[in-house]
N, C-alpha and C positions, 0 to 999 in steps of 0.2 A: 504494500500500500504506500503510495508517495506520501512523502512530508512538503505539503504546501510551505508551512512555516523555513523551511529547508531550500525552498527554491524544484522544488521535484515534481517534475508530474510525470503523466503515466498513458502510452502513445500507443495503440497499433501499428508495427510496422514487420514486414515482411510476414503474416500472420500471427504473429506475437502481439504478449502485450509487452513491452518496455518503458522502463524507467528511465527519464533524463533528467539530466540537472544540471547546471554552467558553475562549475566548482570557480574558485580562483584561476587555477592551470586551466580551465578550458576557456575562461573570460582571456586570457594572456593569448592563448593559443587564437581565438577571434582577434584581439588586436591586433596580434601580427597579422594574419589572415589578408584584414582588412586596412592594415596600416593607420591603423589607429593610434596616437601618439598616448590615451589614457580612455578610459571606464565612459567619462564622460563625453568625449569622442564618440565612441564604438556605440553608446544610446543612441545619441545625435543621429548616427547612421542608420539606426532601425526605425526611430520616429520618424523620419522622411517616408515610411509606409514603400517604399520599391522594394523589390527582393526578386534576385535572379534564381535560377533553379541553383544556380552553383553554389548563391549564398545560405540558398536552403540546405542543400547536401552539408556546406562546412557546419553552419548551426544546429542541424540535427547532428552528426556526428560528433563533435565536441559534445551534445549534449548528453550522447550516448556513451562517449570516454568517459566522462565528469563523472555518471555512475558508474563506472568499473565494467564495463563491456570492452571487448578487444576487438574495435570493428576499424578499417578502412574508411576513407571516404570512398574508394569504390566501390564498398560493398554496400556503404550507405545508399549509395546514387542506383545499388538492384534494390533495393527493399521498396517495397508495394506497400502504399496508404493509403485506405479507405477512404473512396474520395478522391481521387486521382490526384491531379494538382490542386486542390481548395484542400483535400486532406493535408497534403504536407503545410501549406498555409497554414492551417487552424495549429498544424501540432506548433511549427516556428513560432507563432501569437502565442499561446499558450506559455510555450516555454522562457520567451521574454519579457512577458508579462510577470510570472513566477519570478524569476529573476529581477526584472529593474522595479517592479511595483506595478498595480495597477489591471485590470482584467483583460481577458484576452478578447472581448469588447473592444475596450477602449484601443487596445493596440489595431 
């Protein structure tokens, strides 16, 4: 069961349910990613509401490292979300919302 208070929710992906969560090391691993120079940056980046598939693959994967899965982004980029593309959507919302604050609404 994810811990919201934790930053973690909990995703359908390649017919699984999975846990993610943007630990510290996965928030660093985004920065780099995206050349983000700090935390506040790498938000910034997400509240502009664009998101390429690529951006999705890295932010689900980090989110999937952060809880202790040993996955690839390439492996990420085969995993199947319900919901084709609006799934993976909702899971990324989710996820940063959990993380910077705020519902996956609002994001």
């Amino acid at each position: 069961m994810p811990n919201r208070h934790r930053g973690e929710i909990e995703a359908e992906l390649g017919g699984e349910r999975r846990t993610l969560v943007l630990t510290l090391g996965a928030l660093a691993e985004l920065e780099s990613a995206f050349g983000a120079d700090d935390l506040v940056t790498l938000a910034e980046r997400f509240e502009q509401g664009r998101m390429s598939a690529r951006d999705a693959i890295k932010v689900i994967g980090c989110g999937l490292r952060g809880a202790g899965a040993e996955i690839s982004d390439e492996e990420v980029a085969r995993l199947a979300a319900p919901g084709g593309a609006a799934g993976y959507v909702r899971i990324v919302s989710e996820l940063l919302a959990a993380t910077f604050g705020g519902t996956a609404a609002e994001e």
